[in-house]
C-alpha positions as a printed Julia matrix, in Angstrom:
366×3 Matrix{Float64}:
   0.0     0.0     0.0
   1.1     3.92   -1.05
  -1.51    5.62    0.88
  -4.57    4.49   -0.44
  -3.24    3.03   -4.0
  -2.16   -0.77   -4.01
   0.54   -1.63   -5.85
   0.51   -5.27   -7.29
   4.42   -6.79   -8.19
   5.41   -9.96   -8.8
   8.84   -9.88   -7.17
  10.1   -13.47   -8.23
   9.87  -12.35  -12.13
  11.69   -9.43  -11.37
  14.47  -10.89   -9.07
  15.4   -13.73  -11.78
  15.55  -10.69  -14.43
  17.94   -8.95  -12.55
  19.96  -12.42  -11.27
  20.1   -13.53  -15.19
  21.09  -10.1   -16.24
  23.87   -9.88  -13.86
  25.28  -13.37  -14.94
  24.8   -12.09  -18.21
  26.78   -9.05  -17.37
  29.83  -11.29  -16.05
  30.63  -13.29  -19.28
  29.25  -15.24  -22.21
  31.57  -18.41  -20.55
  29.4   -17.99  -17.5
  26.16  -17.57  -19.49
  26.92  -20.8   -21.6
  27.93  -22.94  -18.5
  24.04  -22.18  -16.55
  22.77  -21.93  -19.93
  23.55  -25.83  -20.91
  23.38  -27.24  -17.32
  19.27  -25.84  -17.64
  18.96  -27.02  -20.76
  19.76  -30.32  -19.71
  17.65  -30.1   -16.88
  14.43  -29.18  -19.31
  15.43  -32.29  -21.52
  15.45  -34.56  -19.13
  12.06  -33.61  -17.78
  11.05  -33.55  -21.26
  11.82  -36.84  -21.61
  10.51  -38.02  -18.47
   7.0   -36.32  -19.48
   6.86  -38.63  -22.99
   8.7   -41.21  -21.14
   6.23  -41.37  -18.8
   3.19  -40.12  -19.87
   3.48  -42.32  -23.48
   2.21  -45.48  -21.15
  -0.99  -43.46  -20.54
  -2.0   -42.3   -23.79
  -5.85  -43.09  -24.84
  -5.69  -42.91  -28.6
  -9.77  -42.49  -28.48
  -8.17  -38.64  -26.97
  -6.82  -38.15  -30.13
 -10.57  -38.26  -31.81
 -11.33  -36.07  -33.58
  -7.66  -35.29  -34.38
  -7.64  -30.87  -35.19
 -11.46  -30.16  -33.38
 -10.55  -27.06  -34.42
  -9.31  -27.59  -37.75
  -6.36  -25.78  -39.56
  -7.14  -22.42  -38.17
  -6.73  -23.75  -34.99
  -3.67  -25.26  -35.88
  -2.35  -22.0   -36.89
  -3.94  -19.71  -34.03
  -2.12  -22.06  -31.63
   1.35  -21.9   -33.57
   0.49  -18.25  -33.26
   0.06  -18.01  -29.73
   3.26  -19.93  -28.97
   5.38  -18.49  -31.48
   7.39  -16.75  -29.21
   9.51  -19.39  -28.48
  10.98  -19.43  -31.8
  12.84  -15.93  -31.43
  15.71  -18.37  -29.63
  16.86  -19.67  -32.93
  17.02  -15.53  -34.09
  19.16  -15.19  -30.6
  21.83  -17.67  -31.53
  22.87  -15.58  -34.54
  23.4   -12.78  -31.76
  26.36  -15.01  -30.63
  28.69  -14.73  -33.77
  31.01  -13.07  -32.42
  31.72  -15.89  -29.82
  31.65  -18.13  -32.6
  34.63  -19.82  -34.03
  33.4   -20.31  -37.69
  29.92  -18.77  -37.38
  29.33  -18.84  -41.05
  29.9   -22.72  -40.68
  28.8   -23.29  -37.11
  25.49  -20.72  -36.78
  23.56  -22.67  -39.83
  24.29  -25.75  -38.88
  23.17  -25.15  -35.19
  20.09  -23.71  -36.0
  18.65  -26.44  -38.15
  19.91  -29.03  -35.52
  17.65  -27.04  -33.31
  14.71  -26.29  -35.3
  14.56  -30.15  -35.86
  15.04  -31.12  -32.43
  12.66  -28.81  -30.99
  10.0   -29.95  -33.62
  10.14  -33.31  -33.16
   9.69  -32.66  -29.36
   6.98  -30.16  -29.94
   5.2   -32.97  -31.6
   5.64  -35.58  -29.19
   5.05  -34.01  -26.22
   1.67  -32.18  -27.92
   0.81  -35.91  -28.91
   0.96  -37.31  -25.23
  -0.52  -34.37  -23.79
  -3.65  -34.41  -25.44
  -3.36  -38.27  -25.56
  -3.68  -38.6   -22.05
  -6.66  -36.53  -21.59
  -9.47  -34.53  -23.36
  -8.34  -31.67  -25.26
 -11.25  -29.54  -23.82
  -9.16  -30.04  -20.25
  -6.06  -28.49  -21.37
  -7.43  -25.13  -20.58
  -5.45  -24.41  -17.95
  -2.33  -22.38  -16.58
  -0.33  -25.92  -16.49
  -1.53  -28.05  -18.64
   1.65  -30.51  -18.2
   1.5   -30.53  -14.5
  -2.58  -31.19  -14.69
  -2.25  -34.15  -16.84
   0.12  -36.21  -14.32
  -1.92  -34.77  -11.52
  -4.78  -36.28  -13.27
  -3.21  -39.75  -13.61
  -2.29  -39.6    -9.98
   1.32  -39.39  -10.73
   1.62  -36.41   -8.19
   5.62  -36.44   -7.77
   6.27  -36.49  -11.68
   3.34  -33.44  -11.52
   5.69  -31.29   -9.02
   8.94  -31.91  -10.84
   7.11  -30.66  -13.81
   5.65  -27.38  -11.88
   9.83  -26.51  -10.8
  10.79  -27.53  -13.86
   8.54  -24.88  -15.55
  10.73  -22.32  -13.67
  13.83  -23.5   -15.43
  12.78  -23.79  -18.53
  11.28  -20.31  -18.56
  14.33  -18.88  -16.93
  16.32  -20.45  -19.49
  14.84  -19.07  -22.45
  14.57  -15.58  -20.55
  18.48  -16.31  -20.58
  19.05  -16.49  -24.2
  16.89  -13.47  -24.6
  19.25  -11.38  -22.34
  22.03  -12.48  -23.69
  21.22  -12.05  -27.18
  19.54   -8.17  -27.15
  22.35   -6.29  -25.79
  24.33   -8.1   -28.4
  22.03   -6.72  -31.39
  22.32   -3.28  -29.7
  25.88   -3.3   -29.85
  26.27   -4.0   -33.25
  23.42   -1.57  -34.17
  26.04    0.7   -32.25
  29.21   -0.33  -34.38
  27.37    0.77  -37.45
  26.37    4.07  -36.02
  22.36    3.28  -35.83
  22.67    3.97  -31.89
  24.53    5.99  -29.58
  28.51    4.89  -28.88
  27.7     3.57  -25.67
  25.45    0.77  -26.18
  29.31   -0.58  -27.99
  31.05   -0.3   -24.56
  32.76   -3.24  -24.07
  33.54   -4.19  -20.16
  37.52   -4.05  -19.64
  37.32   -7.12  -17.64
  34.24   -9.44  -18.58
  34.73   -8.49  -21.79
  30.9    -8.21  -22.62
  28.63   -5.3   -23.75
  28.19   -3.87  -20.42
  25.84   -0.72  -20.71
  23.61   -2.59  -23.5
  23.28   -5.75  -20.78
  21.76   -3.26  -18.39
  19.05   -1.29  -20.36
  17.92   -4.63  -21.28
  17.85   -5.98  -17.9
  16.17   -2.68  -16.87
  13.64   -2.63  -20.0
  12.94   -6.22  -19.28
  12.56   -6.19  -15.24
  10.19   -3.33  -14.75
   7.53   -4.66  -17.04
   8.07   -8.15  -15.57
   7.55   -6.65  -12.07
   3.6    -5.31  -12.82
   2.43   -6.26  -16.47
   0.38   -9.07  -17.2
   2.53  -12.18  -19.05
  -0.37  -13.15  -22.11
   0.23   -9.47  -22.93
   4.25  -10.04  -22.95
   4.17  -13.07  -24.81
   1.29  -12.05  -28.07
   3.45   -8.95  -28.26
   6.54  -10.91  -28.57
   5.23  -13.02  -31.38
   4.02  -10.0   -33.23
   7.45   -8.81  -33.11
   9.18  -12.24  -33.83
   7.13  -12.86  -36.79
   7.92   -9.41  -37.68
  11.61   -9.74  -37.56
  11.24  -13.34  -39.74
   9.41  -11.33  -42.56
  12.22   -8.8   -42.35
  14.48  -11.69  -42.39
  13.06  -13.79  -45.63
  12.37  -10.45  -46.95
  16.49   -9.73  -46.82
  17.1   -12.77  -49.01
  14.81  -11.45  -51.65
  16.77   -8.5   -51.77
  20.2    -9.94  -51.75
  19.12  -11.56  -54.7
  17.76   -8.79  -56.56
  21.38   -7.12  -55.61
  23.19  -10.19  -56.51
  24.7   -10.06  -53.47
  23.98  -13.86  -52.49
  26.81  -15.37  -54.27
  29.13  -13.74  -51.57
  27.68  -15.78  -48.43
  28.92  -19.21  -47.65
  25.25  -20.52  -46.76
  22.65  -19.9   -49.51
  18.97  -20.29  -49.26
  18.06  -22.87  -52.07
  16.54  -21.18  -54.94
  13.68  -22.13  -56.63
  12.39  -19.45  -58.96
   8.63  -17.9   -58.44
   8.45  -16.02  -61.33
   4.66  -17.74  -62.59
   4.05  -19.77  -59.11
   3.28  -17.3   -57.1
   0.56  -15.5   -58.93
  -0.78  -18.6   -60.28
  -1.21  -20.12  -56.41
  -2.71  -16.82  -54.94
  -5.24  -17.07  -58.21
  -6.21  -20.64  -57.69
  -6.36  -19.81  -53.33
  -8.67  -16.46  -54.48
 -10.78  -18.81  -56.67
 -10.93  -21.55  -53.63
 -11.54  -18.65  -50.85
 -14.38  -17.01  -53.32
 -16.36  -20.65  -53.65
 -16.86  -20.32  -49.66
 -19.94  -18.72  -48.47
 -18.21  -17.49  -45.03
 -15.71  -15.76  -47.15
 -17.01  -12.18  -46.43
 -17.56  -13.55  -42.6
 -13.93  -14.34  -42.04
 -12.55  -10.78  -43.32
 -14.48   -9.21  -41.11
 -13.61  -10.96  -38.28
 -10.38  -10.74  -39.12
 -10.02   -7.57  -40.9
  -5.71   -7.81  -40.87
  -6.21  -10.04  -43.34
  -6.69   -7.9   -46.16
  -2.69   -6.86  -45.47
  -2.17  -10.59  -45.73
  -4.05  -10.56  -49.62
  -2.65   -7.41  -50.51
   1.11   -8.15  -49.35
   0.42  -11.66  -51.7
  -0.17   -9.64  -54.38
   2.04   -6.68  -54.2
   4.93   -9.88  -54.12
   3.38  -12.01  -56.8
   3.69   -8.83  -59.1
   7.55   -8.45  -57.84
   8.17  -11.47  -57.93
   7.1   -11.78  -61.63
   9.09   -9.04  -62.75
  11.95   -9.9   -59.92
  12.14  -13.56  -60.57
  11.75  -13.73  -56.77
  13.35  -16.93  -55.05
   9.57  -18.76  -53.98
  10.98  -19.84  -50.47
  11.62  -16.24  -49.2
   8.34  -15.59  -50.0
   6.47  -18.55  -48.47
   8.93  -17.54  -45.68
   6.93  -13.96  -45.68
   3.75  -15.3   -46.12
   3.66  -18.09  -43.19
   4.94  -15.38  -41.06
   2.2   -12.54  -41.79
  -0.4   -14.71  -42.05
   0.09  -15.98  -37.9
   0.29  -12.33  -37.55
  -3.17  -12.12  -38.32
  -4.3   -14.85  -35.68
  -2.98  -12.29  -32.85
  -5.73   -9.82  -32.94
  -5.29   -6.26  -33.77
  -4.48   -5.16  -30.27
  -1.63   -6.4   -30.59
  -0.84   -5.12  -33.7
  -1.81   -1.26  -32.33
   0.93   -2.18  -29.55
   3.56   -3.42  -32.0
   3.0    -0.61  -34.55
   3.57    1.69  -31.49
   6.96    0.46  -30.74
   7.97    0.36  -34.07
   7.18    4.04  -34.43
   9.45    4.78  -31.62
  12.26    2.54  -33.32
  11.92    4.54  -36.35
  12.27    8.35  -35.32
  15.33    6.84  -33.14
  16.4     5.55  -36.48
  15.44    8.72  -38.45
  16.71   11.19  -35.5
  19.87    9.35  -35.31
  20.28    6.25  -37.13
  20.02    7.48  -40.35
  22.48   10.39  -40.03
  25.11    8.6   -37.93
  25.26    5.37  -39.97
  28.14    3.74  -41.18
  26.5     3.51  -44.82
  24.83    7.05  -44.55
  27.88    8.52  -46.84
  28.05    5.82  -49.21
């Protein structure tokens, strides 16, 4: 209490901020040591949960298979998306990288498979052991066991929650003052965010506006609000991302880089597959009912055809652009709200650009 206002904080979330930031702050040896020894902790309760939980599976659970069909596919994807921004954070690490133009390709597929494949098992014994409709709740991996009256296995999974969130919130902080200190390097923020520690050798005044920026909000905001924001601006930053390719190859600059996207040209398939989706969409009678309840996805439409034109006269490279198209369309499962919120921030990012950036920037006299 202040007086007569009450002031709400969730003092946990902020104290493992601050405790990650500071072993952030101390090195990236330090930050790889906790950062694998957690990691193995969240496998190995991953592996107890489909270890486990496999000899309780009810395959009659898995009937009907998507209740919700595709779109609930994809509005789920949405809503978890999040969690992908960790393969965006390894690239952060090049610097600490021996080879990275060997090494940081290579460990992000290895990732991206092994995550999937336990995505996809653990989803499969999770709603395998009970009803879908009961997964509605805060803990959905703890509730199953609990429901099985495996109570132990249901309280290693509730700790083991902790960790695994606290080790992806370390991969975070470790990768954004990276990204500000390169954005320094090239001039698009102010010298300091480059300061480099004398001793621990990291970026030290970057590693501390993010732990700041990231504890505050953690100490009063609500965490569904955190997380649909953070998707927005992960799927964002992919789009940018597959978007890049297209234009290193409209440059010709792609034949410089020792990984290359495979090309497959989408001169004539990209116009012909929006045409044959528009003809598909227009047969449906809820056609009208779905753009209106999802009005964001008229920028989905018009982005397809603004790059099926391009990409006709571009010879675009098709898997950049299903790449940008994936991406967008999950956008459009997240609500406008969110969208208002993201657009907010990135109107703050760009008069910091065009106040600064843009004048100070490396390429700004080339």
């Amino acid at each position: 209490m202040l007086g007569d206002l009450k002031v709400i904080a969730n003092l946990p979330a902020g104290a493992i901020t601050v405790l990650i930031t500071a072993l952030v702050y101390i090195g990236i040896k330090e930050s790889r040591t906790a950062s694998n020894i957690l990691v193995v902790l969240k496998l190995a309760v991953i592996g107890l949960v489909i270890g486990v939980g496999a000899f309780y599976v009810k395959p009659a659970n898995w009937s009907p298979f998507a209740p919700n069909g595709v779109s609930g596919v994809l509005s789920g994807v949405a809503s978890v998306f999040f969690a992908f921004i960790g393969f965006d954070s390894i690239s952060t690490t090049a610097e600490e990288c021996k080879n990275p133009q060997r090494d940081l390709p290579r460990a992000m597929l290895y990732c991206l498979g092994i995550c999937t494949i336990l995505y996809v098992l653990i989803t499969l014994v999770l709603t395998g052991m009970v009803n879908y409709k009961e997964l509605g709740v805060s803990d959905p991996l703890a509730y199953v066991f609990q429901k099985v009256n495996l109570d132990f296995v249901a309280g290693v999974i509730s700790v083991s929650a902790v960790v695994a969130i606290t080790s992806a919130l370390l991969v975070y902080q470790l990768g954004q003052p990276r990204i500000w200190m390169t954005m320094s390097r090239d001039g698009l923020l102010w010298k300091r965010f480059s300061t480099i520690h004398p001793k621990f050798k990291t970026p030290s005044f970057a590693t501390i506006v993010t732990g700041f920026l990231v504890a505050v909000p953690s100490l009063f905001m609500d965490l569904k609000f955190f997380v649909d924001l953070t998707s927005v601006g992960t799927f964002f930053a992919f789009i940018l991302v597959c978007a890049g390719i297209l234009f290193l190859d409209a440059r010709g600059l792609t034949a410089q880089s020792k990984f290359k996207v495979p090309y497959i040209n989408g001169k004539y398939i990209i116009g012909v597959v929006l045409l044959g989706v528009l003809a598909y969409a227009l047969t449906g009678s809820d056609l009208l009912q779905t753009v209106e309840s999802k009005p964001l996805l008229i920028v989905f439409w018009g982005v397809w055809a603004f790059l099926a034109v391009q990409g006709f006269r571009y010879n675009f490279s098709l898997l950049p652009v299903i790449g940008v198209l994936t991406n967008l369309y999950l956008m459009t499962e997240l609500g406008a709200s969110n969208w208002k919120i993201f657009g907010i921030w990135l109107v703050i990012g760009l008069v910091i650009y065009f106040s600064y950036g843009f004048r100070k920037s490396k390429l700004a006299g080339k």
